[in-house]
C-alpha positions as CSV (number, residue, x, y, z in Angstrom):
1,X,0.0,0.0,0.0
2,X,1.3,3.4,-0.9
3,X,1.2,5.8,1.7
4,X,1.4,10.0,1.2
5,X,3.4,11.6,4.1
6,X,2.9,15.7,5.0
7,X,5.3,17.4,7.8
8,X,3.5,20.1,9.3
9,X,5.4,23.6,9.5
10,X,6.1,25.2,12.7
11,X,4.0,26.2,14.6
12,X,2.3,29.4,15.0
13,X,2.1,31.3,18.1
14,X,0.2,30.0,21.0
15,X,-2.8,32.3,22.2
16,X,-6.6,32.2,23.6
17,X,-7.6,29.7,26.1
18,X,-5.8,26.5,27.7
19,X,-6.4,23.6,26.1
20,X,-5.7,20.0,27.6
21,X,-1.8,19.8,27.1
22,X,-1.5,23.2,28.7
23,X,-0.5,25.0,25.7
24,X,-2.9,27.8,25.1
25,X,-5.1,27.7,21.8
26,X,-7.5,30.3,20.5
27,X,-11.0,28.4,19.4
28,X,-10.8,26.3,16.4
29,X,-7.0,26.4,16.7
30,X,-6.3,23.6,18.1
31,X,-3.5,21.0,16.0
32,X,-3.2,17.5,17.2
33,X,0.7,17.9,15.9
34,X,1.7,19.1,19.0
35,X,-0.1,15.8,21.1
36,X,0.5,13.2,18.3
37,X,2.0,9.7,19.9
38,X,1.2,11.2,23.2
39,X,-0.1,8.3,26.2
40,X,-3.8,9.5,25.2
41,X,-3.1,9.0,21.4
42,X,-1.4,5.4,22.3
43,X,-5.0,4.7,24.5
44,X,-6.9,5.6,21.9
45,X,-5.5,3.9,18.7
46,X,-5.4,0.6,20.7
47,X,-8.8,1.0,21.7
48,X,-9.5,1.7,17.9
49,X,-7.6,-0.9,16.2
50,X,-9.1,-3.5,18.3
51,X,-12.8,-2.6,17.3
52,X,-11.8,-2.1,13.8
53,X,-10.5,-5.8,13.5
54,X,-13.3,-7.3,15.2
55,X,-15.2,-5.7,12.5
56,X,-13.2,-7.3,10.3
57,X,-13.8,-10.7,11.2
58,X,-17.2,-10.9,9.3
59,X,-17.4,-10.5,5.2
60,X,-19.5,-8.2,5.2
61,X,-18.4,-4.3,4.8
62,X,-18.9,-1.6,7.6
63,X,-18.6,1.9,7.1
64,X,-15.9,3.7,9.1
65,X,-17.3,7.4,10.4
66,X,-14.4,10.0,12.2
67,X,-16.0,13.1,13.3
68,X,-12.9,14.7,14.1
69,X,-10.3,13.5,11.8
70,X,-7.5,15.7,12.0
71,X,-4.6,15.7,9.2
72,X,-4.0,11.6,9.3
73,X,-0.2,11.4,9.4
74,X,1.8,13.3,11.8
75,X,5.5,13.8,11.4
76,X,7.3,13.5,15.0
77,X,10.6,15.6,14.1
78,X,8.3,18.6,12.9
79,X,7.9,22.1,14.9
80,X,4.5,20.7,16.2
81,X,5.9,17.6,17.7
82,X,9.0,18.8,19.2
83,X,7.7,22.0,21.0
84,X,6.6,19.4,24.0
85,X,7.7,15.8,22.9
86,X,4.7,14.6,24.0
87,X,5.3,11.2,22.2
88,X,8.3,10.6,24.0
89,X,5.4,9.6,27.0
90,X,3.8,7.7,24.9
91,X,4.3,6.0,21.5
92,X,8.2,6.3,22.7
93,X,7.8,4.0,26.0
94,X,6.4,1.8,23.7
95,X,8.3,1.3,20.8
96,X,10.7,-1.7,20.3
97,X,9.2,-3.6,23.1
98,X,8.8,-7.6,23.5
99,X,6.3,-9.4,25.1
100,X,3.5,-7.4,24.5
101,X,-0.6,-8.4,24.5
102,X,-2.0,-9.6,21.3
103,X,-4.2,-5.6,20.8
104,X,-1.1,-3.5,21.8
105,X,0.9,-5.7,19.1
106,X,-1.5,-5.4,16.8
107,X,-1.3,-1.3,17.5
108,X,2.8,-1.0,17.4
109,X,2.8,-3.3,14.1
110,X,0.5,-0.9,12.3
111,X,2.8,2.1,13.9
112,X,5.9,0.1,12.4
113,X,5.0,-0.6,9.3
114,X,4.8,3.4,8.1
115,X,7.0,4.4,5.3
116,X,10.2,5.5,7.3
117,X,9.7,4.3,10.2
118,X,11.6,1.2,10.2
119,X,15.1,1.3,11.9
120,X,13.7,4.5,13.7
121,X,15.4,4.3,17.4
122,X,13.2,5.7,20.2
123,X,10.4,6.8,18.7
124,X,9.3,6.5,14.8
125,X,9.4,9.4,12.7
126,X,5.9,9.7,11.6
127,X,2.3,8.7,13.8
128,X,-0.3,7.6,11.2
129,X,-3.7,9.4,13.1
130,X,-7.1,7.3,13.2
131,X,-8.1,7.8,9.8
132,X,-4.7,6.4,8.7
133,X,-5.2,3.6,10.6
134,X,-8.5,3.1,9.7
135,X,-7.2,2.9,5.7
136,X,-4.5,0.6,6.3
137,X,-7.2,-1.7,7.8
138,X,-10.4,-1.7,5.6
139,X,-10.8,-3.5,3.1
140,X,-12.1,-2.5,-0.7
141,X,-15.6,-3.4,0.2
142,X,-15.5,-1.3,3.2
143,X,-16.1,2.6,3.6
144,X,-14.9,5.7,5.1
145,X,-16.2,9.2,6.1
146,X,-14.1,11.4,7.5
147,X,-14.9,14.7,8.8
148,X,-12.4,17.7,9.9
149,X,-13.5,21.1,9.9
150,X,-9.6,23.1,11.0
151,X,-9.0,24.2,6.9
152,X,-5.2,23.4,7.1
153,X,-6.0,19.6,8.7
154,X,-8.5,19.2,5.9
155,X,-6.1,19.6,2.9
156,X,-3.7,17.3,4.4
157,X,-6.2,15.1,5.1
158,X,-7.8,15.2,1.8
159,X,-4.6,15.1,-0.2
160,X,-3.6,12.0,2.0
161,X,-6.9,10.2,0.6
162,X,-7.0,11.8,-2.7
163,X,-6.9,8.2,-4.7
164,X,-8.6,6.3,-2.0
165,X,-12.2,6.0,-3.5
166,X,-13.4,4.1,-0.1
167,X,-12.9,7.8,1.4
168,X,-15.3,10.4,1.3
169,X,-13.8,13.5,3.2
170,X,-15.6,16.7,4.4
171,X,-15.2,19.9,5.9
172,X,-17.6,20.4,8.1
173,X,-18.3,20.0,11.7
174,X,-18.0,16.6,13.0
175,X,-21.3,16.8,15.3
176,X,-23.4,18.3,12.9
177,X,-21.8,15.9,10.0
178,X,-22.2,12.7,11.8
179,X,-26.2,13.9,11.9
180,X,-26.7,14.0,8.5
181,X,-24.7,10.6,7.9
182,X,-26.3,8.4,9.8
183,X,-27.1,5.6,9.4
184,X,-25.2,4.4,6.7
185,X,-25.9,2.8,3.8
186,X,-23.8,-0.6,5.8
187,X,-25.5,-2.1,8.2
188,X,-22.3,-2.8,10.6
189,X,-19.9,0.4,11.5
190,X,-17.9,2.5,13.6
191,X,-18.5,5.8,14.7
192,X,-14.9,7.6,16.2
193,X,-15.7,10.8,17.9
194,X,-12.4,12.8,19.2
195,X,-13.2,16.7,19.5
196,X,-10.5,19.1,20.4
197,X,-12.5,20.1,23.7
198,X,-12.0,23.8,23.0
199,X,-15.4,24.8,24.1
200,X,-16.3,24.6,27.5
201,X,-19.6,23.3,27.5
202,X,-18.3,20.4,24.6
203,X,-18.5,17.6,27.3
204,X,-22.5,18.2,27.5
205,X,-23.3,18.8,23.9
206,X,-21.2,15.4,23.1
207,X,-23.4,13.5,25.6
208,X,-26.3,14.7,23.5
209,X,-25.1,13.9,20.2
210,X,-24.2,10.7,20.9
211,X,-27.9,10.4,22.5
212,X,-29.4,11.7,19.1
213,X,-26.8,9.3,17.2
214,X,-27.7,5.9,19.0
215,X,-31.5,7.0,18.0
216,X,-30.8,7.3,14.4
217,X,-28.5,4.7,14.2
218,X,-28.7,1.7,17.5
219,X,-26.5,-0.7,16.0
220,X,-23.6,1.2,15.2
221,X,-20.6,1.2,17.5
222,X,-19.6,4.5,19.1
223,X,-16.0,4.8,20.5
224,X,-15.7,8.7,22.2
225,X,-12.2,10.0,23.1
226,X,-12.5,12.1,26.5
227,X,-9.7,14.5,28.4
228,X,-9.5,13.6,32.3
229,X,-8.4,16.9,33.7
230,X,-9.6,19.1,36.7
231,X,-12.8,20.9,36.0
232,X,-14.2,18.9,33.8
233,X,-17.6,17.6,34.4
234,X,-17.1,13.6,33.5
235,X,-19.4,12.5,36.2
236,X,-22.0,14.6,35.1
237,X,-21.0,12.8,31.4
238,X,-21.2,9.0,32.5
239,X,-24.7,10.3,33.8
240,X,-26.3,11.5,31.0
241,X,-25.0,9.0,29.3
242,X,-26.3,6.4,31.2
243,X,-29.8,7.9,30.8
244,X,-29.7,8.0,27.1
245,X,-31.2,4.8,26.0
246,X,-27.9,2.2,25.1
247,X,-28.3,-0.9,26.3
248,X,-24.8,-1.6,26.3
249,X,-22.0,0.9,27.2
250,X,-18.6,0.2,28.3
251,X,-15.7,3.0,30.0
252,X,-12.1,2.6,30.3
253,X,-10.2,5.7,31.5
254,X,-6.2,5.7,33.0
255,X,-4.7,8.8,34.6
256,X,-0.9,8.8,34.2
257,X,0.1,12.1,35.0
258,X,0.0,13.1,38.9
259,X,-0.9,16.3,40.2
260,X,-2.2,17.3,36.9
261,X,-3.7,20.7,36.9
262,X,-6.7,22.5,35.2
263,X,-4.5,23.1,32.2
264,X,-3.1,19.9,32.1
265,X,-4.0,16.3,30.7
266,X,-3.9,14.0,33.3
267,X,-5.5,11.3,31.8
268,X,-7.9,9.5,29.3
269,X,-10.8,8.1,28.9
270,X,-12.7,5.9,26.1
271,X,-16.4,5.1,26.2
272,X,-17.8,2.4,24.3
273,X,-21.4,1.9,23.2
274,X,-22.3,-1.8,21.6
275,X,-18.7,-3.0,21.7
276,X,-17.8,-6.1,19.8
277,X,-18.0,-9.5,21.5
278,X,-14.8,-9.8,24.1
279,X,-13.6,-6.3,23.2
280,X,-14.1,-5.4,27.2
281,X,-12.2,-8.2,28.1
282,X,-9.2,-7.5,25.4
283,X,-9.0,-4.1,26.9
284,X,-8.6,-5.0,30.2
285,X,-5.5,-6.9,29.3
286,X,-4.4,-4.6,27.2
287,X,-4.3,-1.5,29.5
288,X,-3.6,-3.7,32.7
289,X,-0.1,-4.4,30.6
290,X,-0.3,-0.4,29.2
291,X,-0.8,1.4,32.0
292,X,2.2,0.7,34.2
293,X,4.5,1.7,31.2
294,X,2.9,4.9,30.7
295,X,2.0,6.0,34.3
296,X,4.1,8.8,35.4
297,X,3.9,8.2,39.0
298,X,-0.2,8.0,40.2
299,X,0.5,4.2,41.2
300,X,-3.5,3.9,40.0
301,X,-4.9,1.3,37.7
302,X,-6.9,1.2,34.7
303,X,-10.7,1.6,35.4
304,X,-12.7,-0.4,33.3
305,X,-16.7,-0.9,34.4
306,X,-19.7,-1.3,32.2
307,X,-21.6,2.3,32.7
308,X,-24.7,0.2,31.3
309,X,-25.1,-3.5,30.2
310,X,-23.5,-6.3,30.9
311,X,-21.3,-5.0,34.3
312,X,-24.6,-4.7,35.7
């Protein structure tokens, strides 16, 4: 497979609000470049290759849906990446190690197998984001809609899937787009919702998109990126979430980073709704193994609970 890389530039000077990282971005500024490979990116991408291969394991296609897509490929030696080496806490305490569980494997071989990443020492030189991921994995009869609404992201993430007829790329908003997309033609599929978090009221208006998604589309498999940091109401999240209607929802959050402030990224957290068969117990092992490596000194373990379903 032939794979299009695109270094960012430098950065440009960091203004308007805190975001998550504690670098200060004004609205619809922020660029994953400067978190890409971090310990949340590592969560994440695990979590999402496992439910993309167990919706592989049937013939029949799905339809991959990213709300927040970002630019796809991220080069680690760029202005972006090295303002904060993030990655160096994540992807980095990962990379050339043995002994690893069967979904972080399946992660770092993905990771690996980029164009110029092979023979990289302590960290690789590029991080393929989830929709690169998501190409490398589906097949022809499968589908993609991807969804990025920061102009500069966009390009790069439409030039990256220029000759990929599977895609279909947009710029638009990622709530409002996933609205009008579902359901999808397929019957099977994965919705990846990852927001920047810029606004502060983005945690409520998620929990009622998601609400409004499983409505239009109940089979469908939601996977939601969330930041753990002070302030934040994630209680008040799990709450409404639980009161929504799934019948089956399934959280797994680590915090790695003690003493993490308002401004800071402490943690991260994935919900579920209708995972695959075994995917609970897959992550489990997974960040049981994960979280130790990453964990900056909080000593605590991964939580992992059904919110509603089968836990109860």
């Amino acid at each position: 497979m032939r794979f299009t890389f695109h270094p960012h530039p430098d950065p440009p000077p960091s203004r308007g609000r805190v975001f998550n990282s504690g670098e200060p971005f004004p609205m619809l500024s922020y660029r994953h470049g400067f978190h890409a490979g971090n310990f949340a990116d590592v969560h994440k991408h695990v979590t999402l290759v496992l439910l993309l291969e167990s919706l592989l394991k049937k013939e029949t296609p799905f339809c991959y849906i990213d709300t927040h897509a970002g630019a796809a490929m991220y080069n680690l030696q760029s202005g972006f990446a090295q303002k904060h080496r993030e990655f160096e806490n994540g992807i980095g305490r990962l990379w050339h190690r043995g002994q690893v569980p069967p979904p972080v494997m399946s992660y770092l071989q993905l990771v690996a197998a980029m164009k110029n990443n092979r023979g990289a020492r302590e960290s690789p030189r590029y991080y393929p984001g989830s929709p690169a991921l998501a190409k490398i994995l589906a097949r022809p009869q499968d589908r993609m809609i991807l969804m990025e609404l920061h102009p500069a992201d966009f390009r790069l993430l439409k030039s990256y899937f220029a000759r990929d007829r599977r895609a279909r790329v947009e710029c638009r908003d990622g709530f409002e787009g996933l609205m009008a997309v579902l359901p999808p033609a397929e019957r099977r599929g994965l919705v990846l919702v990852d927001p920047a978090y810029e606004a502060g009221n983005e945690l409520e208006r998620l929990a009622g998109v998601l609400e409004r998604a499983w409505r239009k589309w109940p089979t469908g498999v939601y996977a939601v990126w969330y930041p753990l940091q002070k302030g934040l109401p994630v209680r008040r999240f799990h709450r409404e979430l639980r009161n929504a209607g799934a019948k089956k929802i399934f959280l797994c959050e680590i915090n790695v980073v003690p003493d993490s402030g308002s401004n800071r990224l402490g943690g991260s957290g994935m919900i579920i709704i209708n995972p695959p068969w075994q995917v609970d117990l897959k992550l489990e092992e997974a960040l049981a193994w994960l979280v130790p490596l990453l964990d900056r000194g909080t000593g605590l373990p991964p939580r992992c609970e059904w919110l509603v379903g089968e836990g109860r």
